[in-house]
DRENDO-1510 file (C-alpha; in Angstrom, 1 decimal, always signed):
<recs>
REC; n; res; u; v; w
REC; 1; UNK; +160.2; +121.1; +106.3 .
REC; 2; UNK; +156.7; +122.6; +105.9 .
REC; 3; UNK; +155.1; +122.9; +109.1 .
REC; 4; UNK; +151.8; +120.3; +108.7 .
REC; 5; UNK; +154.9; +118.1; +108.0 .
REC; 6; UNK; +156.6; +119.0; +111.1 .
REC; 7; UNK; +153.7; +118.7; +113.0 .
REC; 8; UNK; +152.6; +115.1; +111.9 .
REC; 9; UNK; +155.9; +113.9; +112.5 .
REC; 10; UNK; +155.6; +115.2; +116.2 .
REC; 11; UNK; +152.7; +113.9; +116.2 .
REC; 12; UNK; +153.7; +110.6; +115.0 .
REC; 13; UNK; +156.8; +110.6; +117.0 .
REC; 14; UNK; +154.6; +111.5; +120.2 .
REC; 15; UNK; +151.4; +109.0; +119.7 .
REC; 16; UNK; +154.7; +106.4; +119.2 .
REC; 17; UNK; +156.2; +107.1; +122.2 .
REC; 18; UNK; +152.7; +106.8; +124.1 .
REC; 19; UNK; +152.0; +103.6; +122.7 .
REC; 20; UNK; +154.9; +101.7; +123.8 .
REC; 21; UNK; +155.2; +103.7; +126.9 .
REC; 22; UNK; +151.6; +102.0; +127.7 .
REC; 23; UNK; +152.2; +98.6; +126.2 .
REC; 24; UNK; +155.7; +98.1; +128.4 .
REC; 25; UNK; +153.7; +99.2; +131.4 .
REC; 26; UNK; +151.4; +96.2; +130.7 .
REC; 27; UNK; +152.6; +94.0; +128.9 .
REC; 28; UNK; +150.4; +91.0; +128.4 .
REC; 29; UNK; +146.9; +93.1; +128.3 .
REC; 30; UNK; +144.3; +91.9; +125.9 .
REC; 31; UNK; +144.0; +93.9; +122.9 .
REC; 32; UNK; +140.0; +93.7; +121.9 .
REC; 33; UNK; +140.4; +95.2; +118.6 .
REC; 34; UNK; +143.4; +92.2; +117.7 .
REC; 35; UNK; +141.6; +89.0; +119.1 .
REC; 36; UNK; +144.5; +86.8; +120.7 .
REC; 37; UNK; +147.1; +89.5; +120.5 .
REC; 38; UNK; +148.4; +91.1; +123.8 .
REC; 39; UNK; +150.0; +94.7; +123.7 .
REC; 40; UNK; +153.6; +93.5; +123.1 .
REC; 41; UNK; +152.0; +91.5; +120.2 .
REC; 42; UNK; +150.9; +94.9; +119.2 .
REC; 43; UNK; +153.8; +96.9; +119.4 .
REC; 44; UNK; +155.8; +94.7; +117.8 .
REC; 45; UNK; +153.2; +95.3; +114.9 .
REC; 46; UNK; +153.3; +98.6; +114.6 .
REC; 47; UNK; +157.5; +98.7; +114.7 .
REC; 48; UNK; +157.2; +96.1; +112.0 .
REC; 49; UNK; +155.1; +98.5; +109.9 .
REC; 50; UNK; +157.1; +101.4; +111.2 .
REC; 51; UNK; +160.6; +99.6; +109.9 .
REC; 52; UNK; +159.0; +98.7; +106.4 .
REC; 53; UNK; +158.1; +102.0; +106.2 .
REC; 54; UNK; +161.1; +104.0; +107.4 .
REC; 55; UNK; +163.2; +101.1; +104.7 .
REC; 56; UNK; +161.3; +102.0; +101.3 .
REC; 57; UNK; +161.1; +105.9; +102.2 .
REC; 58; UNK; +164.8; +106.1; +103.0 .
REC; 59; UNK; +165.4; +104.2; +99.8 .
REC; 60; UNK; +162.9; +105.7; +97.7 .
REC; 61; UNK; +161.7; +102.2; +96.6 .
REC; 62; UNK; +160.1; +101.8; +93.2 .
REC; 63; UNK; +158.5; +98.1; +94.8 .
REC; 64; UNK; +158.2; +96.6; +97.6 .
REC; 65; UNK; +161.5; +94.9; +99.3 .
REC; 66; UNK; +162.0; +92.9; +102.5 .
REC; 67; UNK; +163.2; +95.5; +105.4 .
REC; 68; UNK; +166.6; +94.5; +107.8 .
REC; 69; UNK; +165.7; +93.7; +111.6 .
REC; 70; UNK; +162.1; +93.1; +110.7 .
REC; 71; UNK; +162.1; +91.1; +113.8 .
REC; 72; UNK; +163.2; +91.7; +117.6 .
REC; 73; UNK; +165.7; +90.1; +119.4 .
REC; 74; UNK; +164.0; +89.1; +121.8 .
REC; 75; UNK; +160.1; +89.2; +121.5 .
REC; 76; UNK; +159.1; +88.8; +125.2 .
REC; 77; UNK; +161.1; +92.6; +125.5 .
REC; 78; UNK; +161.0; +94.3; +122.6 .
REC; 79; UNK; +161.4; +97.9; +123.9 .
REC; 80; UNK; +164.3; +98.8; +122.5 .
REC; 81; UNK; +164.1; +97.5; +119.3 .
REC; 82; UNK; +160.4; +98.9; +119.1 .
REC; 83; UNK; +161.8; +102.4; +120.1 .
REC; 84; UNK; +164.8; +102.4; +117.5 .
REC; 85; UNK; +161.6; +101.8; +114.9 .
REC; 86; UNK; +160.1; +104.6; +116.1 .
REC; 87; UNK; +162.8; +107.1; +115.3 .
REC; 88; UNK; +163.5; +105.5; +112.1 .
REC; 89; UNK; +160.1; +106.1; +110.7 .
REC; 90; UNK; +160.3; +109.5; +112.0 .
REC; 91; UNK; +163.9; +110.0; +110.3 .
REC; 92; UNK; +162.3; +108.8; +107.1 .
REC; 93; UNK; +159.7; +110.6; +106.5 .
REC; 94; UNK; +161.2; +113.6; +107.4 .
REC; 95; UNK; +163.2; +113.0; +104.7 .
REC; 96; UNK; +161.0; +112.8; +102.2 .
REC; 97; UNK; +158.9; +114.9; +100.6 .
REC; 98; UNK; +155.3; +114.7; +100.3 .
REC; 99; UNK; +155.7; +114.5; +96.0 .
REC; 100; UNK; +158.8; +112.2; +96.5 .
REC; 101; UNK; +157.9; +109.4; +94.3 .
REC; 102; UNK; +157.9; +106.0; +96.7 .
REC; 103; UNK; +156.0; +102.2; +96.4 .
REC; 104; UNK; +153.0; +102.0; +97.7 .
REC; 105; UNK; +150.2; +99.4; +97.9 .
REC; 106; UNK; +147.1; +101.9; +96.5 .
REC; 107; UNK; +147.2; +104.2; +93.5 .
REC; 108; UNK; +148.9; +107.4; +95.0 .
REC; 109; UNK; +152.9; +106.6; +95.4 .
REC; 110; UNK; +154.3; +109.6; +97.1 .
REC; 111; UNK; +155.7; +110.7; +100.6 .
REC; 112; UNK; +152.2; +112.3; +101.3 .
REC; 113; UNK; +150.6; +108.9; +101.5 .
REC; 114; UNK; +153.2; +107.6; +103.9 .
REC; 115; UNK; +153.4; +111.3; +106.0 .
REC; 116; UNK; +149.3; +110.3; +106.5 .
REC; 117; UNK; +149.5; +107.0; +106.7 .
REC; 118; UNK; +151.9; +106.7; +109.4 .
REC; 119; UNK; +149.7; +109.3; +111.8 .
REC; 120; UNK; +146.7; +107.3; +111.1 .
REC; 121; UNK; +148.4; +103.8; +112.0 .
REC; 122; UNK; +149.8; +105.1; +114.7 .
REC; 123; UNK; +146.7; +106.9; +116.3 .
REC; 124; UNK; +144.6; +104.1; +116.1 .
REC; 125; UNK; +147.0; +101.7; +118.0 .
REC; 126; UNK; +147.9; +104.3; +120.4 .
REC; 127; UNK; +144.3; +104.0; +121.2 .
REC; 128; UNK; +143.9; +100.0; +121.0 .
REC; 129; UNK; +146.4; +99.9; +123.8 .
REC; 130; UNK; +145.0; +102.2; +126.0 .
REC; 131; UNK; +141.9; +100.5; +125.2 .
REC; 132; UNK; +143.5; +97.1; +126.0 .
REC; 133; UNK; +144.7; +98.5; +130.0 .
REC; 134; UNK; +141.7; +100.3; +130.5 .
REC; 135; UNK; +142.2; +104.1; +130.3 .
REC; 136; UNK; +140.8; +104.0; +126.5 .
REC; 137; UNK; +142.0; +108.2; +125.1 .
REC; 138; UNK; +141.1; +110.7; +123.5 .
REC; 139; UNK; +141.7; +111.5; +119.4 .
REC; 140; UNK; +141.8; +114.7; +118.9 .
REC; 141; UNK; +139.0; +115.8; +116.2 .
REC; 142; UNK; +141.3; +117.2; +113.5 .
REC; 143; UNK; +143.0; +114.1; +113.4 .
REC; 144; UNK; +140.2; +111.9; +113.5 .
REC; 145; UNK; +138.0; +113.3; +110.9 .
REC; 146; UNK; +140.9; +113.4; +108.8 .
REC; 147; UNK; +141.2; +109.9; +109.3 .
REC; 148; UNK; +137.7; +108.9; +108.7 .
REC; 149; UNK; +138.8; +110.5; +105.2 .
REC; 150; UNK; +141.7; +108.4; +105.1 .
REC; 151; UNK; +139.7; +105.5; +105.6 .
REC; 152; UNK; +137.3; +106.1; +102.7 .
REC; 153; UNK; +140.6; +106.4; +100.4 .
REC; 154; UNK; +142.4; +103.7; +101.6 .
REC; 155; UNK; +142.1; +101.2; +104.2 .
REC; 156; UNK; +138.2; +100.4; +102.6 .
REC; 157; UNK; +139.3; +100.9; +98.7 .
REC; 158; UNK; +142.6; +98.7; +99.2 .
REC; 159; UNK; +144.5; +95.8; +101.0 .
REC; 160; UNK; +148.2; +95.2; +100.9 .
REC; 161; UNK; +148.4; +92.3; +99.5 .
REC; 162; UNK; +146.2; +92.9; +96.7 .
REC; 163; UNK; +143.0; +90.9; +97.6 .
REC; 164; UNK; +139.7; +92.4; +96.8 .
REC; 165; UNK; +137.0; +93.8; +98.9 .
REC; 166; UNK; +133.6; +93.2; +99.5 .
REC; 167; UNK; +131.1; +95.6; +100.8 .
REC; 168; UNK; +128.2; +95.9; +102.2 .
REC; 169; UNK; +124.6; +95.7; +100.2 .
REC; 170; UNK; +123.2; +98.8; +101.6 .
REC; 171; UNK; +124.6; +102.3; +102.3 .
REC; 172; UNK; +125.6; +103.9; +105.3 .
REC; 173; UNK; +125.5; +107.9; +106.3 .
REC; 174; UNK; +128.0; +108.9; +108.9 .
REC; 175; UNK; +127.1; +112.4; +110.5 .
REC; 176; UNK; +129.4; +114.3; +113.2 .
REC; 177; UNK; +127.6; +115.5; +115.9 .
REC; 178; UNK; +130.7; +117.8; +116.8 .
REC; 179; UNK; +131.0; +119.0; +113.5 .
REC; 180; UNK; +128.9; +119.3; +110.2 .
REC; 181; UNK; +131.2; +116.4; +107.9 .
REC; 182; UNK; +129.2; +114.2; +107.0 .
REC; 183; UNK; +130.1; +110.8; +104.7 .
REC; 184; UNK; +127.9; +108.4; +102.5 .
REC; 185; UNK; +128.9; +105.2; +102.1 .
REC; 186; UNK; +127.7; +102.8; +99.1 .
REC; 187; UNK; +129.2; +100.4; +96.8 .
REC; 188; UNK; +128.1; +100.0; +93.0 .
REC; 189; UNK; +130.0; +97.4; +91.1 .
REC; 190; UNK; +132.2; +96.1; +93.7 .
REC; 191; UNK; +133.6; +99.8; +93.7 .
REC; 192; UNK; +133.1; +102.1; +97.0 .
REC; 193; UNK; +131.3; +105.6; +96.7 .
REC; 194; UNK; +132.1; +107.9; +98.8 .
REC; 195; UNK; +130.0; +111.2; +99.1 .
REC; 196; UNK; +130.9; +114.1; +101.4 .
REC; 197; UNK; +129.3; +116.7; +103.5 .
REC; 198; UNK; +126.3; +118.7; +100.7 .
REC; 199; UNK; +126.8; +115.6; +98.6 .
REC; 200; UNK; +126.2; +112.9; +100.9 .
REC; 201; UNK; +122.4; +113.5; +101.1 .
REC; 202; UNK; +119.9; +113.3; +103.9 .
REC; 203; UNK; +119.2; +109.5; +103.9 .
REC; 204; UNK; +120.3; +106.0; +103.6 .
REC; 205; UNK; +119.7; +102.5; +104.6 .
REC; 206; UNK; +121.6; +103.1; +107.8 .
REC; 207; UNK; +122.7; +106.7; +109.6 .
REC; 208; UNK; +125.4; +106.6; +112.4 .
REC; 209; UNK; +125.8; +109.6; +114.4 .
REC; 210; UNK; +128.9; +110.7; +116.9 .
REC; 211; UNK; +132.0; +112.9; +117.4 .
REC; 212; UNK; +134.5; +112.5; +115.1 .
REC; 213; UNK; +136.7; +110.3; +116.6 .
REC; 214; UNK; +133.5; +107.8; +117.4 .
REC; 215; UNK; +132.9; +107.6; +113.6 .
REC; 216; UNK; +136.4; +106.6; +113.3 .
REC; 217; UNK; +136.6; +104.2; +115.6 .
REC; 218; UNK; +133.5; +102.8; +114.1 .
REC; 219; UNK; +134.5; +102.8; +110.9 .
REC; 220; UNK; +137.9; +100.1; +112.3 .
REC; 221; UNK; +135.5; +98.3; +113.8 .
REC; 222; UNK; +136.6; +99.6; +117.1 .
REC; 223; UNK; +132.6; +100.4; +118.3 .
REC; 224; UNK; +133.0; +103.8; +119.3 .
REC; 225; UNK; +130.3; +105.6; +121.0 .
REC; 226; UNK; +127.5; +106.2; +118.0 .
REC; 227; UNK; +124.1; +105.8; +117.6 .
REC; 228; UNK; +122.6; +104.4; +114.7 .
REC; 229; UNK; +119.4; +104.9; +113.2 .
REC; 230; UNK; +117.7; +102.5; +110.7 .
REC; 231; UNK; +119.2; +99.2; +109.2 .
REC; 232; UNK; +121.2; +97.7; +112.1 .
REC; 233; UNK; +122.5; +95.4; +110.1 .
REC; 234; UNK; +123.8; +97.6; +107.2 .
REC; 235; UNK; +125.5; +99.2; +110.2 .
REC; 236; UNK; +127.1; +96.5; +111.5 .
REC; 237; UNK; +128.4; +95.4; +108.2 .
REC; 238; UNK; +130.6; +98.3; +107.5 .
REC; 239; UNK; +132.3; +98.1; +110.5 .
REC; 240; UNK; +133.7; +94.7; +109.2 .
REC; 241; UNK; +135.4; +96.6; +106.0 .
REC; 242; UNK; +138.5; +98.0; +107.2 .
REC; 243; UNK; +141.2; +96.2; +107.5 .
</recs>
């Protein structure tokens, strides 16, 4: 196992923990980001994606198939059933590798896209939860700049069940204010443009400026702590993209 690998899947496995370690604590919070979920709602999302996941690497699936316990026992405690989720997504993409040929919903079907994937789901509802009780973390800026990339690639170019997209009229500039990537955001066509860092330019319709993991909140709609310069609108808009 290469090390990146060995250190998302820590990573993973760790963010995972955290998550339902926060969402048993309280139990029936409010998750903002989920309108009328609580965090047990929540977690029982994330093991459901976790279990899907952890089913069609495991089995190297050439389509998509239904996954065994895809629900808990008991929904009111899911704990355990959440936690045994946990390690088998961890399990599974440990053993596969990251040109392993598996399903997937976008146009790159390898264990790469699910290694990524799986941090970047996890991250973000690690943070919805301690969002939803109040003691909203911290994303480390590696991971969250790397997820504003992941973003651009996949949650804004595709949706799992195949439905299309619609974007924005205007573009949208993202700069880091704790780093020098920079993103443009445009669509021509009903197709998404994404231009980085030298390429993005110096101007758009709307510019939203922040620390990396405040673009990527932003960009899930999660209204992390930016500020925006021209089109308001335009800005508002493309937070309304993701997923």
């Amino acid at each position: 196992m290469s090390s990146d690998l060995d250190i998302t899947l820590r990573t993973i496995a760790r963010e995972g923990e955290a998550l339902l370690a926060a969402a048993e604590r309280r139990p029936d919070a409010a998750v903002r980001a989920c309108p009328g979920w609580s965090t047990t709602d929540l977690a029982i999302h994330i093991t459901s994606v976790h279990r899907r996941v952890a089913h069609w690497c495991a089995n190297r699936l050439a389509e998509p198939a239904r996954w065994p316990d895809h629900e808990p026992p008991d929904p009111s405690v899911p704990w355990e059933w959440c936690r045994d989720g946990l390690d088998l997504v961890v399990a599974a993409l440990g053993g596969i590798g990251p040109d392993d040929a598996v399903w997937s919903w976008t146009d790159r079907r390898d264990g790469g896209f699910y290694h990524r994937r799986m941090l970047h789901e996890t991250v973000i509802h690690h943070w919805d939860v301690q969002d939803a009780i109040g003691t909203p973390g911290h994303i480390d800026a590696e991971i969250a700049t790397d997820g504003v990339n992941e973003l651009t690639e996949v949650g804004l170019r595709y949706r799992g069940d195949g439905t299309s997209i619609e974007y924005p009229d205007g573009d949208v500039l993202l700069e880091r204010s704790d780093g020098t990537d920079r993103w443009r955001l445009r669509a021509m066509d009903g197709t998404l443009l994404v231009a980085r860092n030298g390429d993005a330019g110096t101007s758009a319709d709307a510019t939203v400026h922040g620390h990396a993991e405040d673009l990527l909140l932003y960009l899930w709609g999660r209204r992390g702590h930016v500020t925006v310069n021209g089109d308001t609108d335009v800005a508002e808009a493309w937070t309304r993209v993701a997923p």
